[in-house]
C-alpha positions as CSV (number, residue, x, y, z in Angstrom):
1,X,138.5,202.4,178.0
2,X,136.7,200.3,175.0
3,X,138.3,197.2,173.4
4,X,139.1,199.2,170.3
5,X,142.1,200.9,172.2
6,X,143.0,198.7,174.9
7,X,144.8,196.4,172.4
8,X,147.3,199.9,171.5
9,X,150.4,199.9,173.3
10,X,150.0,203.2,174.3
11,X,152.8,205.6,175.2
12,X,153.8,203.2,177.6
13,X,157.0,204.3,178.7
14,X,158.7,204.6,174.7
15,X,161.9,206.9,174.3
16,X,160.9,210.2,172.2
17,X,162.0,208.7,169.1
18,X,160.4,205.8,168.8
19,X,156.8,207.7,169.8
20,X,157.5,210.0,167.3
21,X,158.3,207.1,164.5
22,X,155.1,205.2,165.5
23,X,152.8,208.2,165.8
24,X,154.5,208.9,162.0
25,X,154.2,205.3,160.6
26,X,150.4,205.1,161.7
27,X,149.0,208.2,160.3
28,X,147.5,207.9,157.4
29,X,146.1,211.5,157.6
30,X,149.7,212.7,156.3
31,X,149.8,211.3,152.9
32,X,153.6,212.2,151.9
33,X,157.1,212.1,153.1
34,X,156.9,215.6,153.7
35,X,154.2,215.9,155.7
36,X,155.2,213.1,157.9
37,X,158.7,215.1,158.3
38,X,156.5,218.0,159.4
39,X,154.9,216.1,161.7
40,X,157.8,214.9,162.9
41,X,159.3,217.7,163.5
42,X,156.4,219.4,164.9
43,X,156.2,216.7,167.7
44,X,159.8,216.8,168.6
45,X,159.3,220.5,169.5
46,X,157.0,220.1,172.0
47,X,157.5,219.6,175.0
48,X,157.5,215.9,177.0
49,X,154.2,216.3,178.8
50,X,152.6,217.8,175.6
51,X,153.9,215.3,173.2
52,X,152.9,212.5,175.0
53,X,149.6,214.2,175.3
54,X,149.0,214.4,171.8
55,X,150.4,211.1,170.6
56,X,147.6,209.6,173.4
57,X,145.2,211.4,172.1
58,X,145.0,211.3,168.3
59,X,147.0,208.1,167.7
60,X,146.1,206.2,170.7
61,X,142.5,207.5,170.8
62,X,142.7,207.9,174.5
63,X,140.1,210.5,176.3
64,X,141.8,213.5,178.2
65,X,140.5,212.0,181.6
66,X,142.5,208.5,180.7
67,X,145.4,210.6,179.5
68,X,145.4,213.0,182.9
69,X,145.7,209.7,184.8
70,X,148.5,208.8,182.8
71,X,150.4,212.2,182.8
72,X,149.4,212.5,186.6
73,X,147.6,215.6,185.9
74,X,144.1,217.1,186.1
75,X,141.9,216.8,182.6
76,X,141.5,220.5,182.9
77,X,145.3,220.6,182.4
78,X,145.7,218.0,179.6
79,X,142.8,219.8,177.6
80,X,145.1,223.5,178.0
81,X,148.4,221.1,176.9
82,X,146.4,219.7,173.8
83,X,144.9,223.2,172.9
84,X,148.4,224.5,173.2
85,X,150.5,222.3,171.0
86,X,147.7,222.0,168.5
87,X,148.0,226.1,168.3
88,X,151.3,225.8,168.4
89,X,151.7,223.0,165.5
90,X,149.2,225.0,163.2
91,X,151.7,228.3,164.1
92,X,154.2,226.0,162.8
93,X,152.7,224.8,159.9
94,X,151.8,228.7,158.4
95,X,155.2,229.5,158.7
96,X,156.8,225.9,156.8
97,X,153.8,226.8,153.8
């Protein structure tokens, strides 16, 4: 892991709600309050393991391999969670447009 995301807390054991709020607060990709409720409420319907996969990844810039350790999965399976949620969020944002 570089030095440009071992300073992140990471995921590190945070209740759903504040992950959410943090992964919210630090994106700067979703420029209004609606988006950011979008987001929001995109990430809360995922599941656990995918949530915490995508917060790693995008916000804390983790690699699937560091996230599998994490997660205590294979990187095979956090590449199929990210692939899923991401389809799953775009799903999600056709039908909110």
């Amino acid at each position: 892991m570089d030095a440009r995301r071992a300073d992140r807390p990471v995921d590190a054991g945070l209740p759903t709600a504040e992950v959410l709020k943090a992964l919210v607060e630090h994106e700067s990709r979703f420029s209004t309050v609606e988006e950011h409720d979008a987001l929001a409420r995109w990430m809360g319907r995922l599941g656990e393991a995918e949530r915490r996969a995508v917060f790693c990844y995008f916000w804390g810039e983790l690699s699937q391999s560091d996230i599998a350790e994490r997660l205590g999965v294979s990187q095979m399976a956090v590449s199929r969670m990210l692939t899923r949620a991401l389809d799953r969020m775009r799903t999600w944002a056709v039908e909110s447009a």
